[in-house]
Backbone as ProteinMPNN parsed JSONL, in Angstrom:
{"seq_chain_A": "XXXXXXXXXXXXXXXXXXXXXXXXXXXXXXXXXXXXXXXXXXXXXXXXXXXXXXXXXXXXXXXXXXXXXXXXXXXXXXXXXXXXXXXXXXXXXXXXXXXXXXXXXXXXXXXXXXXXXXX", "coords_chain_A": {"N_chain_A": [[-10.603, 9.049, 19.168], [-13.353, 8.996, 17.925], [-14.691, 11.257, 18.869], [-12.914, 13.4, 17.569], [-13.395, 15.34, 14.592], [-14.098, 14.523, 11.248], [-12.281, 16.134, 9.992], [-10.545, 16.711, 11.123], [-8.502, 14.982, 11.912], [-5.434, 13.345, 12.101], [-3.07, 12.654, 9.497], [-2.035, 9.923, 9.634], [-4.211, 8.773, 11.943], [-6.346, 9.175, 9.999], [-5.713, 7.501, 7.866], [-5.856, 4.712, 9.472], [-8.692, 5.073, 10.121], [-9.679, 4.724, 7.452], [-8.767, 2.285, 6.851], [-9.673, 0.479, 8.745], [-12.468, 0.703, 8.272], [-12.583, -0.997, 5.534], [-11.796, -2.863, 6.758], [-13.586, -3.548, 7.978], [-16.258, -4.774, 6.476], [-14.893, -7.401, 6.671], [-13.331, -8.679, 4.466], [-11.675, -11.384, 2.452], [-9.914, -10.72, 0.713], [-7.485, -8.377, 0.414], [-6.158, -5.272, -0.305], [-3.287, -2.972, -0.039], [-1.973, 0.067, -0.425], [0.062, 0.939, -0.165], [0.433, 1.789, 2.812], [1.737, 2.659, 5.08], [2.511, 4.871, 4.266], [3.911, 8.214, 5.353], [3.268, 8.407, 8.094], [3.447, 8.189, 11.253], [5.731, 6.671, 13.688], [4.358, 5.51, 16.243], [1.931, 5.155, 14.46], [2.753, 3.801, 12.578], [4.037, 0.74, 13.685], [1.071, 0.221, 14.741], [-0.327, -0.347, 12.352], [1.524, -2.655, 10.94], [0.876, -4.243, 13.091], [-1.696, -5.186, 12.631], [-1.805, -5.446, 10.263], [0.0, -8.114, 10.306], [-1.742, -9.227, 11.868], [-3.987, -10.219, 10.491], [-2.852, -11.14, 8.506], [-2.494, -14.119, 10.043], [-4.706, -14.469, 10.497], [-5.656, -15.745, 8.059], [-6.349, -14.204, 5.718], [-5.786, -12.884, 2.84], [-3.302, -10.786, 1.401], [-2.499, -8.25, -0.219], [0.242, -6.211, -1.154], [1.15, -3.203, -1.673], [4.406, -1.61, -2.161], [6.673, 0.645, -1.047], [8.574, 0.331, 0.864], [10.852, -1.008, 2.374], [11.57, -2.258, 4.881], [8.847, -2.626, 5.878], [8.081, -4.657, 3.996], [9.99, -6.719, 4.402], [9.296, -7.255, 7.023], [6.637, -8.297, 6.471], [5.989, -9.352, 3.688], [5.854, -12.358, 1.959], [6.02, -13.339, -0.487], [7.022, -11.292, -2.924], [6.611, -9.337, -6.023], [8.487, -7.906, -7.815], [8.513, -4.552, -9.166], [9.681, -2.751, -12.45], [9.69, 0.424, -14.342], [7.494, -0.806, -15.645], [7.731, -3.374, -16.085], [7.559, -6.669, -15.276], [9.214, -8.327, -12.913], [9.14, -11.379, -12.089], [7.608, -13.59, -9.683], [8.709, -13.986, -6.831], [10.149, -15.081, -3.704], [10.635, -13.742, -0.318], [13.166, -13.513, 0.346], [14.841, -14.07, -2.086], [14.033, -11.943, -3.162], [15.157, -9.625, -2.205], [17.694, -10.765, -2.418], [17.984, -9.872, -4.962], [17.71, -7.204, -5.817], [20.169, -5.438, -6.344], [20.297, -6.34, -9.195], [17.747, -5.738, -10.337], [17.208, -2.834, -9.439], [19.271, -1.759, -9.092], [20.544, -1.256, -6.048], [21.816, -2.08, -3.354], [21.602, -4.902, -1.664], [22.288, -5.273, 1.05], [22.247, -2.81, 2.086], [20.386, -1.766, 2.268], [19.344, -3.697, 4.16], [20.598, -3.121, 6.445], [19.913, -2.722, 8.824], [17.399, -3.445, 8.84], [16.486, -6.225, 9.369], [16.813, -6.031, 11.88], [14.568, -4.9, 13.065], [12.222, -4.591, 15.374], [9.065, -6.234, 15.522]], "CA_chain_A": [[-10.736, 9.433, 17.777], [-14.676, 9.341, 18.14], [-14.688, 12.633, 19.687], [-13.293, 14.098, 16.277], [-14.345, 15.576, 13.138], [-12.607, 13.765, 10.35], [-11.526, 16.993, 9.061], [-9.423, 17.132, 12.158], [-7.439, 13.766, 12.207], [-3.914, 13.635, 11.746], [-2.777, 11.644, 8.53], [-1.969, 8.671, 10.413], [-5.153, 8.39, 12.162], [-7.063, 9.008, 8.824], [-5.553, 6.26, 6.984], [-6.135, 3.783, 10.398], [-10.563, 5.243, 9.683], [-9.985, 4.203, 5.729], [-8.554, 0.949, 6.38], [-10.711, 0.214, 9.278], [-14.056, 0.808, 7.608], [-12.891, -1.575, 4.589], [-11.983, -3.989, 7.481], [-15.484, -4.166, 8.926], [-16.87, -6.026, 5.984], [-14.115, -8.443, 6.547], [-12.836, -9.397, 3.287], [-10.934, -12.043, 2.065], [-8.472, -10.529, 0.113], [-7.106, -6.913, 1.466], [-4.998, -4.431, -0.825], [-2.862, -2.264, 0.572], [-1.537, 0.749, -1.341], [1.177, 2.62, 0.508], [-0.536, 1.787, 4.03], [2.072, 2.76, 5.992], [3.466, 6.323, 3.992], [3.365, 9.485, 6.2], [2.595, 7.74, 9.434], [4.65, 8.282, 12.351], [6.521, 5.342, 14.092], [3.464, 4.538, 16.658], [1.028, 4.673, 13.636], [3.397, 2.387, 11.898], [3.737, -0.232, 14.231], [-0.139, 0.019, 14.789], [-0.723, -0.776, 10.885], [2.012, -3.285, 11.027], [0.284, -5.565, 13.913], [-3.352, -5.117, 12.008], [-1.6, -6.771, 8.796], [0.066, -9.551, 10.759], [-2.81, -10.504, 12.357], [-4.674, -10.314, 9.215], [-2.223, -12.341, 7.447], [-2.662, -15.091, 10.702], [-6.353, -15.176, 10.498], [-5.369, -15.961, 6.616], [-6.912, -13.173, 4.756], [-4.626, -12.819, 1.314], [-2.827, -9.378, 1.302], [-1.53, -7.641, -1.556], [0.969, -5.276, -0.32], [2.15, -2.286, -2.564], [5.021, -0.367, -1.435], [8.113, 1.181, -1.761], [8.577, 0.368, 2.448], [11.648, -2.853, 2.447], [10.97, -2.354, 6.275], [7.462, -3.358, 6.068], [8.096, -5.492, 2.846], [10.754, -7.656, 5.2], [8.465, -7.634, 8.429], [5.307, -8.658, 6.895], [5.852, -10.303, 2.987], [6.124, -14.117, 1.564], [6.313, -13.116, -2.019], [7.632, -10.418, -3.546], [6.445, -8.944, -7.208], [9.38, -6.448, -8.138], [8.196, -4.152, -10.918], [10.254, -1.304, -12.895], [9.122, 0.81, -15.434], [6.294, -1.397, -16.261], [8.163, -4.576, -16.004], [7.265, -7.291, -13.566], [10.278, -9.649, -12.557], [8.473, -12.649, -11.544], [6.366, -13.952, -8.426], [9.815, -13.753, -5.853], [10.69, -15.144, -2.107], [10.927, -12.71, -0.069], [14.61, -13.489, 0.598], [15.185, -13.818, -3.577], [13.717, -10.181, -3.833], [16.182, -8.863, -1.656], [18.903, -10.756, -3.352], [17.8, -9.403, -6.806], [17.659, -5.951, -5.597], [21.29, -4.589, -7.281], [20.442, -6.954, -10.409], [16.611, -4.974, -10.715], [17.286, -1.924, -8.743], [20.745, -1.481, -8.658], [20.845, -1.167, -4.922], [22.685, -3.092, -2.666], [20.487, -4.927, -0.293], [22.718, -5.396, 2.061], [22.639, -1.326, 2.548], [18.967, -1.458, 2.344], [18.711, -4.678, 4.852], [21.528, -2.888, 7.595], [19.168, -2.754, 9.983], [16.032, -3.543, 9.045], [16.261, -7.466, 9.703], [16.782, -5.993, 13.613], [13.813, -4.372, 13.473], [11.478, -5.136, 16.163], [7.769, -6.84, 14.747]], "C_chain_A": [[-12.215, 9.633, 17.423], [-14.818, 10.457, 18.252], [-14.318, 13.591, 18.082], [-13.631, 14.386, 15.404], [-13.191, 14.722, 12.665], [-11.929, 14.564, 9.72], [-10.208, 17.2, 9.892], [-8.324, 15.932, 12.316], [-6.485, 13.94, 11.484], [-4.085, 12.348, 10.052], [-2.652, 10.204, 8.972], [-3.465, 7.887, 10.683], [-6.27, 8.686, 11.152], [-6.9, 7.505, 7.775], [-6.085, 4.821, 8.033], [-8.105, 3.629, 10.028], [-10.253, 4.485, 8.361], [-9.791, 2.463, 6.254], [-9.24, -0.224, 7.533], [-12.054, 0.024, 8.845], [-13.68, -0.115, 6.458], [-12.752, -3.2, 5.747], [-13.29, -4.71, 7.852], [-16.26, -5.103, 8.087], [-16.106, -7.485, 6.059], [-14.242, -9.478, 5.507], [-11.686, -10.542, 3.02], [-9.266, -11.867, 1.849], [-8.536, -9.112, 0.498], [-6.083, -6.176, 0.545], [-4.842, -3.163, -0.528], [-1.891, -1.401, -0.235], [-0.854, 1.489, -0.251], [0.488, 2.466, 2.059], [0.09, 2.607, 4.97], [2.755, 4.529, 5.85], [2.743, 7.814, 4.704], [2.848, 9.573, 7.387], [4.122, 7.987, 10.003], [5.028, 7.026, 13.116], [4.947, 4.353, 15.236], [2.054, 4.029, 15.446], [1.344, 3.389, 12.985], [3.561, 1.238, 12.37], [2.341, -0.984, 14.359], [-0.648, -1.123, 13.354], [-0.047, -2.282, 10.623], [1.355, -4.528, 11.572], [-0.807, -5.485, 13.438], [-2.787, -6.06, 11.113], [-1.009, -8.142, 9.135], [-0.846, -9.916, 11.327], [-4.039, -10.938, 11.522], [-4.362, -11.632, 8.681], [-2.057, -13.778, 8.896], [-4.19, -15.146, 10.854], [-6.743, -15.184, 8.921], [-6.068, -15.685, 5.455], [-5.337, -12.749, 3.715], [-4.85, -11.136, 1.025], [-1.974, -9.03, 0.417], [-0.79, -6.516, -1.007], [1.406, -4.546, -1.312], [2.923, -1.293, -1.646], [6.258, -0.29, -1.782], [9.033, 1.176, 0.225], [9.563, -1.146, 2.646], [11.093, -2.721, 3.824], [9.67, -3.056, 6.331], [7.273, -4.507, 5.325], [8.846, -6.984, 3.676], [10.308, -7.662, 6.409], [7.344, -9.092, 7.939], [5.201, -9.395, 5.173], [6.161, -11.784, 2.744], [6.92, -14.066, 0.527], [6.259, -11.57, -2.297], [7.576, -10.244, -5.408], [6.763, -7.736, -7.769], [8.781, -5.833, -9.893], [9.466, -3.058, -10.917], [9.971, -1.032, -14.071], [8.255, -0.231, -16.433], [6.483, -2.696, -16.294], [7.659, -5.457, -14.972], [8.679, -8.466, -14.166], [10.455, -11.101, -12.352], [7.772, -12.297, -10.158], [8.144, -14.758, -7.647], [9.674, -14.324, -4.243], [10.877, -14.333, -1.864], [12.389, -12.254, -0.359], [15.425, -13.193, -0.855], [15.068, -12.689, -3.941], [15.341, -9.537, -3.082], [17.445, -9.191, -2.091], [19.343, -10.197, -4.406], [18.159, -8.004, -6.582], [18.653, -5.24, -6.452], [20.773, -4.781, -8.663], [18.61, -6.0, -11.028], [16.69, -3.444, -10.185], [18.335, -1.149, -8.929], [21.011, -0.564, -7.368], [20.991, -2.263, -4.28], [21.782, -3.618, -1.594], [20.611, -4.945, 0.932], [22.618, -3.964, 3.153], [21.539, -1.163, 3.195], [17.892, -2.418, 4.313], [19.585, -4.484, 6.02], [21.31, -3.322, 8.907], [18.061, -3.374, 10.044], [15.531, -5.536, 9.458], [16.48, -7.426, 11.217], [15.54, -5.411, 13.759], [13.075, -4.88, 14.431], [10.236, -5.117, 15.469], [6.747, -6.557, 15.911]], "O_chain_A": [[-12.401, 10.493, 16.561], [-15.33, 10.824, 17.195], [-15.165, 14.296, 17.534], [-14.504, 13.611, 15.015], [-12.106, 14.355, 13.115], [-11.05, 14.187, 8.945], [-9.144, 17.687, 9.507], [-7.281, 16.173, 12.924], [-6.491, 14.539, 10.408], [-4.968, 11.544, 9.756], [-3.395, 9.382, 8.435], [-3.892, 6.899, 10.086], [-7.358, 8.347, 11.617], [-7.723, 6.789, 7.203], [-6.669, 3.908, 7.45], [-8.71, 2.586, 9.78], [-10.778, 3.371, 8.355], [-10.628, 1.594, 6.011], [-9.327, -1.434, 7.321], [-12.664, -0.985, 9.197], [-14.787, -0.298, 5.951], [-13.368, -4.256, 5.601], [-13.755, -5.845, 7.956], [-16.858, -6.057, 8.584], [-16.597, -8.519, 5.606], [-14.838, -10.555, 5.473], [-10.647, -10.309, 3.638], [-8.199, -12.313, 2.271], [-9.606, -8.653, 0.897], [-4.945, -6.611, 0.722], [-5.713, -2.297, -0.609], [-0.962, -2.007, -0.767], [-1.254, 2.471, 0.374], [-0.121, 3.504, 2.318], [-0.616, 3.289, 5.714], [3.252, 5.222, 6.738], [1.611, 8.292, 4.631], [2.139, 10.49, 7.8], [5.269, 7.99, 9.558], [4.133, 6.201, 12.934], [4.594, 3.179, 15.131], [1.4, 2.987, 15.492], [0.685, 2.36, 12.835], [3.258, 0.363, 11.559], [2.183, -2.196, 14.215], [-1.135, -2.253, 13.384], [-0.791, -3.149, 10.165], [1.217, -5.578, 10.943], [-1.397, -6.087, 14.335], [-3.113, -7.246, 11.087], [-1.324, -9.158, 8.517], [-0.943, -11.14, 11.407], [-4.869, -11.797, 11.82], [-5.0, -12.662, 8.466], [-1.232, -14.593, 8.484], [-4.697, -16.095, 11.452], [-7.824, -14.768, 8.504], [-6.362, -16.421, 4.512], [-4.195, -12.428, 4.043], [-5.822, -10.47, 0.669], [-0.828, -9.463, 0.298], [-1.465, -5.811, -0.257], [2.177, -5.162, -2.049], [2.502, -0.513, -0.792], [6.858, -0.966, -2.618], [9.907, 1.965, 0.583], [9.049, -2.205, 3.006], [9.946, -3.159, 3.907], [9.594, -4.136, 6.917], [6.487, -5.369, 5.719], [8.343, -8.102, 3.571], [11.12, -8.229, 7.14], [7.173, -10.195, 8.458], [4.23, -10.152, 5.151], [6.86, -12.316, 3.607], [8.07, -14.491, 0.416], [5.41, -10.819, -1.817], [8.361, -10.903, -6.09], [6.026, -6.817, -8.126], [8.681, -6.292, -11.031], [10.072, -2.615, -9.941], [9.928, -1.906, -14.937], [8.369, -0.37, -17.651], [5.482, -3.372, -16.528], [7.353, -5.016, -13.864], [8.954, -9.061, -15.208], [11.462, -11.807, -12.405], [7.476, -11.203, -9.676], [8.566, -15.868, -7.972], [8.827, -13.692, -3.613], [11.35, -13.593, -2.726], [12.808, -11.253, -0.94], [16.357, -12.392, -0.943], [15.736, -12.214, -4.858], [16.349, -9.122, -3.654], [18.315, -8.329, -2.218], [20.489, -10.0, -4.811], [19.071, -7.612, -7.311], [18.204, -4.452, -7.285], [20.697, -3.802, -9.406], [18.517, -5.728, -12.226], [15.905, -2.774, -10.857], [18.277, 0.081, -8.923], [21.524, 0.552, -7.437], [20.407, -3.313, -4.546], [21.273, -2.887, -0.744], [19.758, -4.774, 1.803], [22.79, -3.906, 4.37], [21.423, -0.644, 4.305], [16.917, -2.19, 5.029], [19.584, -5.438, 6.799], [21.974, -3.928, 9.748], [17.641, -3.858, 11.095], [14.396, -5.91, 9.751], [16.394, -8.462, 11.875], [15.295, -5.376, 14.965], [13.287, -6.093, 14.407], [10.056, -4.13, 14.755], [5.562, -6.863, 15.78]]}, "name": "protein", "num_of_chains": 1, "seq": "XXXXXXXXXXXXXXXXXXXXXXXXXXXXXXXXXXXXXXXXXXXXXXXXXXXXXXXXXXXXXXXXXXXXXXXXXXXXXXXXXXXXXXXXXXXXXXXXXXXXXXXXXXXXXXXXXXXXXXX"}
């Protein structure tokens, strides 16, 4: 990735430069807006093992996303909003219960697979 311009990097490997370069000062706290949207499956894994090993060398990660997959890999707590609302400060496991009752989606539909996912 050295070798290219940055005008030339794929989406994937653009967002890996952004969130790399805020890494380097190695911050505390880490917010993550959409980290993983528009990335292809090896980018996604990539991003994935950066934030768990983040969150084990116990740097405090704010996670925004609309990603249950990544939300059920890699959250604790869970802060469901809708239309401007916040729900409370959530278990992971409680978010996913709530889901029909804030969402009105079934989590079970949402959670088919994704509790097989591989981490």
């Amino acid at each position: 990735m050295l070798d290219k311009s940055p005008f030339n990097l794929s989406v994937g490997e653009k967002m890996r430069v952004a969130i790399m370069s805020i890494l380097a000062y190695d911050p505390e706290i880490i917010i993550f807006d959409e980290p993983t949207l528009g990335t292809d499956e090896d980018t996604y894994m990539k991003i994935l093992h950066m934030i768990k090993q983040l969150k084990e060398r116990k740097r405090c990660i704010i996670l925004i996303s609309h990603d249950m997959k990544l939300i059920d890999l890699v959250a604790d707590y869970v802060i469901p909003m809708k239309d401007g609302r916040v729900f409370g400060i959530l278990r992971k496991n409680e978010f996913f219960d709530m889901l029909n009752d804030i969402y009105g989606l079934e989590s079970h539909m949402l959670l088919r697979t994704s509790r097989k996912w591989v981490s």
